[in-house]
N, C-alpha and C positions, 0 to 999 in steps of 0.2 A: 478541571471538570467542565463539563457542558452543564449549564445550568438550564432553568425550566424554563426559560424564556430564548433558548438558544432557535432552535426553531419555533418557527409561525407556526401555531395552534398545535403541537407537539409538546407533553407533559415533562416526558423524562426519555432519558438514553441510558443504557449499562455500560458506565463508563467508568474508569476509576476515578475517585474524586482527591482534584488535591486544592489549596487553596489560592487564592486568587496573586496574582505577584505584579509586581510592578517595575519594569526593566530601569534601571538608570538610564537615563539618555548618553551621559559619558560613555558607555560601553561602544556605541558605535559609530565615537567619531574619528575622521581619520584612520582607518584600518581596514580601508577597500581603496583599489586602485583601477583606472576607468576599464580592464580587461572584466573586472570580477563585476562589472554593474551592467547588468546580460538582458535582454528583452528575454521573450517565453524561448523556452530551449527550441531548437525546429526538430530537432531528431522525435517527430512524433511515431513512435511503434503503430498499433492498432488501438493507438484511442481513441472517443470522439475528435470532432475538431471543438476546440474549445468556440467559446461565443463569439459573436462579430464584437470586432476591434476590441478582446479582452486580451491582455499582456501582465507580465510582471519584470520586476527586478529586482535582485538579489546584492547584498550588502554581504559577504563572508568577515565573520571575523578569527583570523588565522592563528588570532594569538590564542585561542580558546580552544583547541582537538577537543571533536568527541569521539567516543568510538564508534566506529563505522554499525556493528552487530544492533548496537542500540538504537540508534537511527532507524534503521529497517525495521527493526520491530513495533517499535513506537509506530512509524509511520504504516505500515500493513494493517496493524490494527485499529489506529484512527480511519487509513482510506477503507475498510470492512464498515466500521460502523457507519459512514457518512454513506456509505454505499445501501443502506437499508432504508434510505428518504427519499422523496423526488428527487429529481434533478434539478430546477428551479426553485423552488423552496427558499424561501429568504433567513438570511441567517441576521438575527436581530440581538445578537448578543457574543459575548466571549464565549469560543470554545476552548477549552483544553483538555489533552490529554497527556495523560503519563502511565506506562506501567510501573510501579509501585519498585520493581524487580530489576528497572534499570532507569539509569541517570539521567534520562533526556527528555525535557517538558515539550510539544508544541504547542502553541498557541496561535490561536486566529481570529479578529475582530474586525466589525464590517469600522467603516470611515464616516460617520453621520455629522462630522461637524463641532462644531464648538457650542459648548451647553450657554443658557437655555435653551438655542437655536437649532435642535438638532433637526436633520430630515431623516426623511424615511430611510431606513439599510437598502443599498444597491445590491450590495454582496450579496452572492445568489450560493449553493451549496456546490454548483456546478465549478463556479470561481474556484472554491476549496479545493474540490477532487483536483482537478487539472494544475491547480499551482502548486498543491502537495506532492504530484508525480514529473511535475516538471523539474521541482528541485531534487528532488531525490538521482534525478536520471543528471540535472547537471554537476549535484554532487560524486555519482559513481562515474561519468562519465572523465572529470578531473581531479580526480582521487582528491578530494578537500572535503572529508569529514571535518568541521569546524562549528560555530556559533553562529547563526546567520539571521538576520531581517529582512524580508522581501513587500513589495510593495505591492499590490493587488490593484489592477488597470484596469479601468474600459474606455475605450477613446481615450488614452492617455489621462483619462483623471483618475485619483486615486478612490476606491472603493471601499478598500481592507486592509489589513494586514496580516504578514504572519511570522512568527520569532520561532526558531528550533538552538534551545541552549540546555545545558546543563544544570539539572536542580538538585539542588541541596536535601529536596527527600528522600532522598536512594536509600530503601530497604533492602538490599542486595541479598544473594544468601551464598551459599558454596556452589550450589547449582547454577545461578543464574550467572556468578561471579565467572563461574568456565563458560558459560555459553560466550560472553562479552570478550572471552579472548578467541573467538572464532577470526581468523584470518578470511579479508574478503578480496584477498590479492588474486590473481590469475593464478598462482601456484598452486599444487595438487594438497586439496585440503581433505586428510586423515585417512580415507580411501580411495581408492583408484577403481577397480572395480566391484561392483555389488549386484552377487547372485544368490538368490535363496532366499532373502531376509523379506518377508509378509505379518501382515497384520493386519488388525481391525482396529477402528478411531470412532468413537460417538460423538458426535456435536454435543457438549455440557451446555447450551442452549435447546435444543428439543430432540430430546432421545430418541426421536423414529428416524431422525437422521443418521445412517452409519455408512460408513466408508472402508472396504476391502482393499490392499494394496499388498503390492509386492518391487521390488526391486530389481531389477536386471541390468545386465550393460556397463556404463560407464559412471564416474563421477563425473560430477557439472560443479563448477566453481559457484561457493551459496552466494556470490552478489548476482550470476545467472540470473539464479534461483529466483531469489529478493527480488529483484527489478523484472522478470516477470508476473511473479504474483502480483505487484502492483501494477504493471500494465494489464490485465487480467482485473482487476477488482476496477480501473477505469475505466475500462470498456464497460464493464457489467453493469455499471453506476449510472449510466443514462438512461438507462431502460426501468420501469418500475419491476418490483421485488417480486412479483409475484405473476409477471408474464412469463410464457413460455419461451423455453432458450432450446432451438434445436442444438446450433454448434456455436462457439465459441474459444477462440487462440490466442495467447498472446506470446510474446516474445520476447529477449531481452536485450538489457541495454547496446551488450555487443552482438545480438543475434546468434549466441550461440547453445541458446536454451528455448525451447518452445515448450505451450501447455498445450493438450488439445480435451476436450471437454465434448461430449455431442449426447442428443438422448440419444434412451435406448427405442430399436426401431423392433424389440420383440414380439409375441402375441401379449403379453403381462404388460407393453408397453404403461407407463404414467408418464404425465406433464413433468417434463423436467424444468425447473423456475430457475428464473435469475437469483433468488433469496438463496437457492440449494447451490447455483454456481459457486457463489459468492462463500458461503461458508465450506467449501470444498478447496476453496485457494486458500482460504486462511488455515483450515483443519491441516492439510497436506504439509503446507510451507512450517508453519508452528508449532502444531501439535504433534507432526510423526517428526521430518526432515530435522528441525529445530533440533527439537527435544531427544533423539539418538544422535546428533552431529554426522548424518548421513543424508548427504546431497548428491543427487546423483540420477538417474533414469530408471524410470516407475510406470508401470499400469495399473489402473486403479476401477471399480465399482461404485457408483453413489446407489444407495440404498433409502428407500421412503418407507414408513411401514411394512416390509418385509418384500419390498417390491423393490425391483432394480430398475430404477427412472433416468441414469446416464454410466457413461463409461467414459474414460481418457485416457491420456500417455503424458508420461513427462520426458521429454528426448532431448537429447545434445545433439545440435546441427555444426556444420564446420564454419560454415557460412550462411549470410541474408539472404543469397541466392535458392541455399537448398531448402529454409526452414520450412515453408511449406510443401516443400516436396517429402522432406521429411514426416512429416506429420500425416500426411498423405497415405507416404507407404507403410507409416505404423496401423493406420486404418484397415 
């Protein structure tokens, strides 16, 4: 859970709540070898630059798989939520989260020192976002779904932390249980091409939000998918929630999936916000993609009170070189 003291002067968060745990320290000794103990990944897509001299490193423990499906999701919906705070914002307490529906807790806690003595939390939310997209991209990058500790840096001192393992709460159900055998390998996952298939998605957070989509094109392999919505909810997470967002891209880990996001430039035009961005990567990736197991290339409408405030594409590029050309000519 995120408790009420997790951010500075912020009461609560909608987050699922589970209860507080405490890792064994036995769990992760000896079970990293000096390849798997990595500063921050460099392969930065389109996100910020993380903070001057902020780093991490990562502790895998191999003996422990998760499933790849649960990871992404857990992790999409923690970086959405943490995406609705500043970007500075001091994180003075444990976060956690979990969906309820699959097996994988993260947690992340600033480093204040040893009690009585403690000091002030360094750990800023910024820290969070960027080290939670950094392991994500090192995990799909070297296919090691596992149990993992990372170490949260600035100037080489330690800040934070954060644990991605396996919890014993899993309320799983038949649904949730199929989704977690989704394969996130580069092989062609259940369609290949998707023409026809449209619909409509409301934000279950504020109903004037809805979203029109439609399908066409090709399949996109869902860790694409996954690892650009979370470069996508990084990018969006520096910016406060409520500025206006003209355009907005992200990309994925192997470049061969791009978003593109822009307002609309109508006479009806409305402010399209970073808050609408952000629940339009989650809505998209979860609520449609997810939930039919259809991944693959999309046009889409974000709708505000019965006003169309942005439009995008979801396109499969071949290459880094073309993605923005792609994206380009989808415009």
């Amino acid at each position: 859970m995120m408790t009420s003291r997790a951010f500075l002067m912020l009461s609560s968060v909608a987050m699922n709540l589970v209860n507080a745990i405490s890792l064994p320290p036995t769990s992760w000794q000896n079970i990293t070898s000096p390849d798997l103990l990595l500063p921050s990944n460099p392969t930065n897509l389109t996100t910020p630059t993380p903070p001057p001299g902020f780093s991490i490193s990562i502790k895998f423990n191999e003996t422990h798989p998760l499933k790849p499906a649960a990871v992404y999701i857990n992790a999409i919906e923690l970086m959405y939520k943490l995406a609705q705070y500043s970007w500075d914002v001091p994180i003075i307490d444990q976060l956690e989260y979990s969906d309820r529906r699959y097996d994988v807790l993260i947690l992340s806690s600033p480093e204040q020192g040893p009690s009585p003595v403690k000091q002030p939390s360094q750990l800023q939310n910024c820290h969070v976002i960027i080290a939670l997209y950094e392991v994500l991209l090192t995990m799909a990058a070297r296919a090691i779904f596992c149990e993992l500790f990372v170490d949260l840096l600035v100037n080489e001192k330690q800040v934070g932390n954060m644990n991605i393992f396996q919890w014993g709460g899993f309320d799983g159900d038949g649904h949730a249980d199929d989704i977690l055998t989704l394969t996130t390998s580069n092989s062609t996952e259940y369609i290949s091409v998707l023409n026809g298939e449209s619909g409509e998605i409301v934000d279950p957070d504020n109903n004037n939000f809805k979203i029109s989509y439609a399908f066409y094109g090709q399949h996109i392999n869902s860790q694409e998918i996954f690892t650009a919505t979370l470069d996508g909810l990084a990018t969006a997470a520096e910016f406060n929630r409520e500025s206006k967002c003209d355009v907005i891209y992200a990309t994925s880990v192997l470049k061969t999936c791009a978003f593109s996001i822009t307002k609309n430039i109508g006479l009806q035009a409305s402010q399209l916000s970073y808050a609408q961005v952000t629940a339009a990567l989650r809505l998209l990736t979860v609520g449609v993609m997810l939930e039919r197991k259809m991944f693959g290339e999309m046009e889409f409408a974000l709708e505000f009170g019965g006003i169309q405030v942005g439009e995008g594409n979801v396109l499969r590029v071949s290459s880094a070189s073309n993605a923005t050309e792609g994206i380009a000519e989808a415009r």
